[in-house]
N, C-alpha and C positions, 0 to 999 in steps of 0.2 A: 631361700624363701620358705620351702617345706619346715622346716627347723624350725626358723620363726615361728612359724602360726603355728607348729604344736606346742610351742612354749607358752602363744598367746592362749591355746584352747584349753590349756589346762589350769589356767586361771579357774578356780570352780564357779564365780561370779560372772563369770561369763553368759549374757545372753544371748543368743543368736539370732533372735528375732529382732530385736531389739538395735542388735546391731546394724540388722539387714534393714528395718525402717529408718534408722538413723544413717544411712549409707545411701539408699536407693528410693524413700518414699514413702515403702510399703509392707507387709509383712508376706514371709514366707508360704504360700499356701499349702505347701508337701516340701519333702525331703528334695524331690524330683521337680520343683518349681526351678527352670530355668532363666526367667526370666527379668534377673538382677542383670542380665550382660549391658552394660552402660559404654561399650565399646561400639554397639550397632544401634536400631532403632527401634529394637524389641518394644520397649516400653520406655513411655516417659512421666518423670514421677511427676503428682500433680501436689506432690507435699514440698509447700516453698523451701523449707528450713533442710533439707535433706543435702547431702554432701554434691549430689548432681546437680544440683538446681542451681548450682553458683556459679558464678560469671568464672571465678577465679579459677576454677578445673578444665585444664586444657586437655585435647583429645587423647592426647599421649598419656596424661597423668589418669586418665579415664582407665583406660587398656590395663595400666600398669594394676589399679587398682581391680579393675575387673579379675585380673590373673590373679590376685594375691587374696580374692574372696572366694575362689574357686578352689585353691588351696586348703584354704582353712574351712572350705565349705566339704572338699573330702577329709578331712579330718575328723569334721563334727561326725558324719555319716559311719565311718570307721568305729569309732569310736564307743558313739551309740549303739551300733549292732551290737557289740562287744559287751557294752553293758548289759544289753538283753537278753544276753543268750546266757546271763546270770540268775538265779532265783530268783520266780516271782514274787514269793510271800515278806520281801521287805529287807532281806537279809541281806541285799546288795548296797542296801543305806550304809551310811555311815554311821556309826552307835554314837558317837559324839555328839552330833548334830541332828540325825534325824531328818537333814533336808538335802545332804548332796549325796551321789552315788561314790562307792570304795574307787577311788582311785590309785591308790598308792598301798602298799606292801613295804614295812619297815626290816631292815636285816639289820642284824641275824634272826629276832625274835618272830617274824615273819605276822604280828601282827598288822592289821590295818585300819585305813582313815581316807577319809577325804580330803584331796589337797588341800581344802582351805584350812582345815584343822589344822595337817599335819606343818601347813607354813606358820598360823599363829603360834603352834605349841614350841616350837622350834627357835620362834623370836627371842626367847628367856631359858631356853630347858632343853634337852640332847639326851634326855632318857624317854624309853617309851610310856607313851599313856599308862599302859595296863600293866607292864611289868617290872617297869626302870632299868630296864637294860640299857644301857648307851647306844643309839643310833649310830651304827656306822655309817648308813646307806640308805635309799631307799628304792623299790622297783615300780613304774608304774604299771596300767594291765597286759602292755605289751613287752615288759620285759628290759626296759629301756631303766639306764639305773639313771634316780635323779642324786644327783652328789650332795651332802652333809658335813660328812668329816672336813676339818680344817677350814670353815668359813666363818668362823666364831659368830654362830648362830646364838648362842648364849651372851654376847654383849649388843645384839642388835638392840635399836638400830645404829647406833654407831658405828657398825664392822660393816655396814651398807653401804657406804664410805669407803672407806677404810679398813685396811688389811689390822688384824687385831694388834697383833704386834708395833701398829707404827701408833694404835691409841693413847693418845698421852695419861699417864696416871702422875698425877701431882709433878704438870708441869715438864714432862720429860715422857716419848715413845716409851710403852713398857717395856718391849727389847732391851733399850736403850738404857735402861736401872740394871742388867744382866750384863751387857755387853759391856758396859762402864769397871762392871766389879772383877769379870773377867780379865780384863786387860790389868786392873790392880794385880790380881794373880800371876802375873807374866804369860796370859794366853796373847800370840801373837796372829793367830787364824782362828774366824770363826765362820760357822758353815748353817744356812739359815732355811730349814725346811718350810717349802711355802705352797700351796694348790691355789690363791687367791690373791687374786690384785700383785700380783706379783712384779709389774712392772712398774707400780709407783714403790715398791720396798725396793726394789733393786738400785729404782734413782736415788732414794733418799739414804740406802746403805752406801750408796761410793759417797754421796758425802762427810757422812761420819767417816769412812774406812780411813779417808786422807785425816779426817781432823785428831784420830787417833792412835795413827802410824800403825795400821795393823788392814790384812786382808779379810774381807769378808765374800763368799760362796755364797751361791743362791743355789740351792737345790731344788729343780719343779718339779712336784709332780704332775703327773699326766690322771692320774685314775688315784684316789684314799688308798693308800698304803696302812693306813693303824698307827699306832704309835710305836711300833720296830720295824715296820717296812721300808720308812727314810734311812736309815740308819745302811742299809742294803745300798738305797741307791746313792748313798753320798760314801760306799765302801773303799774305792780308789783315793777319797780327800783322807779316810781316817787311818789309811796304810799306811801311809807315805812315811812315817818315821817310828811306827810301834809303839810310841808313844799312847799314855790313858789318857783317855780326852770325857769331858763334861757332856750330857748331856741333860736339857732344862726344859719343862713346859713352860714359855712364852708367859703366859698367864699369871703366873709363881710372884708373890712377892715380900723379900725378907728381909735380912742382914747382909747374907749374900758370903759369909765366911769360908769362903774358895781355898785360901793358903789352907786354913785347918784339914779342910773337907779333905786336899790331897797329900798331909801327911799320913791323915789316917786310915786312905787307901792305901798308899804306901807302905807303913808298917802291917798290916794284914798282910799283904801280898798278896790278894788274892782274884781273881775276876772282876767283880763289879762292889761298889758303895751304892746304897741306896740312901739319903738321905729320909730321915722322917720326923715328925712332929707329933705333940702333943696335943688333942682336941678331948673336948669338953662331951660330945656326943657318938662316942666308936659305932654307935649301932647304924650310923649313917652312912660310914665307909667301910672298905676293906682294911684290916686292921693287921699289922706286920707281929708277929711272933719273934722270938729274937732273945739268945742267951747276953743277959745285960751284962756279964762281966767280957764277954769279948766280941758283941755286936754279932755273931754267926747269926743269919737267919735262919729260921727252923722253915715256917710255914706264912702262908697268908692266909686268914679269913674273911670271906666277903662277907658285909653288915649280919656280924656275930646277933645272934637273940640275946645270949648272955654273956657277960663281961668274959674278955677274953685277951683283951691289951685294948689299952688308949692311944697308941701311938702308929699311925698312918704317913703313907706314901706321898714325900712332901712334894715329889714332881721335879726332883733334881739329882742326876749320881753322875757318878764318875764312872766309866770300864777300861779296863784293857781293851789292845785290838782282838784279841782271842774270841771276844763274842760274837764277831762279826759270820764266824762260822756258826750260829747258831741260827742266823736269819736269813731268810730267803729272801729276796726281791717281788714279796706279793704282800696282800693284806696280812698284819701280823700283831697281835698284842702281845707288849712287851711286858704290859703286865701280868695276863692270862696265860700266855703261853713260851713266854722267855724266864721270866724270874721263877717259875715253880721248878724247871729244870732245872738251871742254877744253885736253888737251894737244896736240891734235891744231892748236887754234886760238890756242896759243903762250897759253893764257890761265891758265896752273895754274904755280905754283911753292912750292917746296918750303923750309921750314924746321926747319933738323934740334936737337933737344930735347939739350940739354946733361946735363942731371942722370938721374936714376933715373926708371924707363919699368917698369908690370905693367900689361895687361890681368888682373885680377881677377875673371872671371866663373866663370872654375871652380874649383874648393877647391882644386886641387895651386898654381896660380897665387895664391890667395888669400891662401895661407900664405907663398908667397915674397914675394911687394907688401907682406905687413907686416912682414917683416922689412927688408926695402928702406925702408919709410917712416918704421920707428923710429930707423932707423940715420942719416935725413934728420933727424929730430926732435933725436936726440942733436947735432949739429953746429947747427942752427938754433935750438932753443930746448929746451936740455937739463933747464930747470925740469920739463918736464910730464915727464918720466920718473920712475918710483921710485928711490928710493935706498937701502931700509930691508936689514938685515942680510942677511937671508935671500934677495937679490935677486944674477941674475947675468946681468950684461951689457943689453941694453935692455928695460925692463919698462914697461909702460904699463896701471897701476890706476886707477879711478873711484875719486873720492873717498867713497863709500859702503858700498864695498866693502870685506870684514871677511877677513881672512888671520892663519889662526892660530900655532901653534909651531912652531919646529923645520920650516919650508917650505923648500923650495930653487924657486926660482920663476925662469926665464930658461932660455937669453937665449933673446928673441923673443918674448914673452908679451903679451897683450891681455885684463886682466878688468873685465869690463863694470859698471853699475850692480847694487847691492842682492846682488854677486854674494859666498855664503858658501864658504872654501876653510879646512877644514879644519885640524887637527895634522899633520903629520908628510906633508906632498900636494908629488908632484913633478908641474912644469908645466915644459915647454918646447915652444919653436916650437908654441904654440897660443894659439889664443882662445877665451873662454869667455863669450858672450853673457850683458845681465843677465839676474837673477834665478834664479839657478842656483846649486846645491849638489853640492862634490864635497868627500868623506866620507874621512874618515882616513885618512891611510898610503894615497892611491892615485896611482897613475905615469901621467900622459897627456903624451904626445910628436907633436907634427904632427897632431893635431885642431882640429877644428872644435865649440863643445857649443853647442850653441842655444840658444833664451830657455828656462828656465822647466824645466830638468833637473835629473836627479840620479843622482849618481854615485856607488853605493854605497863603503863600505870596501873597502881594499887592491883595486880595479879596476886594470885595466891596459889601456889604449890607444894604441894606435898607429897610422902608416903610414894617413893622409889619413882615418881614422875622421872620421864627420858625423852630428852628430845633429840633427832637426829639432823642433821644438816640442816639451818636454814629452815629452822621452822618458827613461825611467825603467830605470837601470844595475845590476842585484841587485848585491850585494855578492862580490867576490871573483871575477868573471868578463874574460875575455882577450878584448879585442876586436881584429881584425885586419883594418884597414880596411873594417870597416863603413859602410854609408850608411843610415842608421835615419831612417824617415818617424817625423812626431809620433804624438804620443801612444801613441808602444810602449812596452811595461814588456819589458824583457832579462831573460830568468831563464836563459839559458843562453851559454856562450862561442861567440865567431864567430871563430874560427880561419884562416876564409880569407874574401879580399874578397866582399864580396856584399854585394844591398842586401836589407833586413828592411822590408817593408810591411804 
């Protein structure tokens, strides 16, 4: 119960008063006001509407809750001291907002924010506010880490749900586009780092495992390890045969050319392949150095001022087991603190990705990777596209999926299982997860619609709008780049980006 209610108090939204009149009747009069006990006959509230006043609260359910405001009543009290015993002259706000007290401390960077910020900023984005360092972590004032890493914070809300990995991208878990090309390659074991929902991936991986004759390992972690500290604790799955094995950021999505990738480990001989790409903007990433006649990597630079290579870390290599002596079983980046070594020891070389390259973890990216992938599809195997009247340019339908008259659907389109689309419904440059319903004569452009939605008549969406589970569009409202948590019902228009929770 303790646990609980510091989870609930740190909601920064949180009233306490508010709560206590909503609960008992009446407001708090001091800190030291005991008089909320609803287990004896201290007091009784004379506010009909209050949670006591109902027939329906038996004495037992009374007590329980009595205990469980007494909890989060020392919490608040803890808590607040804590903040006071901070600067008076304002400094203890949050610069963000200006209305909640610092609650949180980001690492490494050790700047800070107020939960509510640091939860909204986190919804889309995993660098910090003021420096763009990547959030590993963060600490609240007691020192207490709240967890980041690996909850794909960057595709919410969708990964509120849903473990990232199991997120469909055109129609298929994006694991599930990696794991596929893997097994093309004669990978017969694959091993799946997870800290999240981990136990709806485990059930849905023994499904595939049987349907494509190959073992799949669920590696948990307990505490963020980085992106080389998995690597440690799944050290016993990667001995077993000395064998080089792939490792892929989930998120990644391309061609997927695995035979090639490990010839050309292969003939180097040597430690690790890093795959990389070709982007249009280097000053925005860390950018790979690299002698082009024989792939050696020299050096990395993080987001160069000036031109210094185009070609970036596409999130997929191959190593020997030999690496595995370079990492420890704690927080580790393999890209800060594994590949400089490496290169350092002539042991890293670089393989650059011919075809189409998205990192898909965040929706503006998610919507571009599927156009990128249909347009791969169209050249490769043009069957699985639509082709029906009403279609324009690359469309990719579940076959269960019901599309009614008079539709203009494209180009760039993704509709999912059991998914119903109305008369007269314009779609483009979006996806529309299964089981979802959108409603007559409505225009969605560059969204995202979740499982299990609906989309009233003549709606209009646009400009990176995201809905998550089961959220519910009234009829005839303008959304304008919304981020909708599940199970919201919209009765009013969003005019300007922000998220609705």
């Amino acid at each position: 119960s303790s646990r609980v209610c510091n989870a609930i108090h740190y909601e920064a939204d949180l009233d306490m008063n508010c709560l206590h009149r909503l609960l008992f009747g009446y407001e708090k009069s001091s800190d030291n006001d005991d008089r909320y006990h609803i287990g004896g006959a201290t007091v009784i509230s004379q506010n009909t509407f209050a949670l006591i006043s109902q027939n329906e609260i038996n004495s037992s359910e009374a007590r329980e809750l009595d205990e469980l405001f007494k909890i989060l009543l020392s919490s608040y009290v803890t808590i607040k001291a804590e903040i006071e015993k901070r600067d008076k002259n304002g400094q203890s706000l949050c610069i963000i907002c200006c209305s909640h007290p610092i609650q949180a401390e980001f690492r490494p960077c050790a700047h800070q924010a107020c939960i509510s910020c640091m939860c909204h900023h986190l919804m889309t984005n995993n660098e910090c506010f003021f420096c763009k360092t990547i959030i590993r972590h963060a600490v609240d004032l007691r020192g207490n880490i709240i967890e980041i890493g690996g909850y794909g914070t960057r595709l919410r809300p969708l990964t509120l749900t849903k473990p990232k990995p199991l997120v469909e991208f055109c129609n298929k878990p994006m694991v599930l586009h990696q794991i596929e090309a893997l097994v093309q390659a004669g990978v017969d074991h694959v091993i799946l780092a997870v800290s999240y929902l981990s136990d709806m991936l485990q059930r849905d991986m023994e499904t595939e495992a049987k349907r494509l004759h190959i073992t799949i390992t669920i590696s948990q972690e307990t505490v963020p390890l980085g992106t080389a500290g998995p690597l440690a604790l799944a050290r016993e799955h990667l001995k077993t045969d000395n064998e080089p094995f792939f490792v892929l950021n989930s998120d990644v999505i391309c061609e997927f050319p695995f035979g090639e990738i490990i010839e050309f480990h292969k003939k180097h001989g040597h430690e690790g392949t890093i795959v990389i790409t070709k982007v249009e903007e280097p000053s925005k990433y860390g950018v790979v150095v690299y002698e082009i006649n024989t792939g050696k990597i020299q050096r990395f630079v993080e987001k160069p001022r000036e031109y210094v290579s185009n070609k970036i870390n596409a999130g997929l290599y191959i190593f020997n087991s030999s690496i595995l002596e370079r990492i420890q079983l704690k927080p580790t980046s393999i890209e800060k603190e594994v590949f400089p070594a490496m290169a350092k020891d002539e042991e890293l070389y670089a393989y650059e990705l011919k075809g189409f390259w998205m990192d898909v973890g965040q929706p503006k990216d998610y919507l571009t990777g599927m156009g990128l992938y249909l347009n791969y599809v169209r050249h490769s195997n043009p069957d699985r596209l639509s082709h029906e009247t009403c279609i324009v340019g690359n469309v990719l339908i579940d076959s269960s999926a019901r599309i009614g008259e008079r539709c203009r659907i494209g180009p760039n389109v993704v509709i999912g299982p059991n998914v119903v689309v109305e008369d007269g419904v314009c779609l483009k440059n979006c996806t529309v997860l299964s089981d979802s319903l959108v409603k007559s004569h409505s225009w969605i452009a560059n969204c995202i619609i979740g499982w299990r939605c609906i989309i009233g008549q003549w709606v209009r969406m646009e400009n990176t709008t995201v809905l998550g589970l089961d959220v519910v569009v009234q009829d005839e409202l303008f959304i304008n780049g919304g981020t909708i948590l599940p199970h919201k019902s919209i009765s009013e228009s969003v005019t300007e980006p922000k998220i609705l929770i």
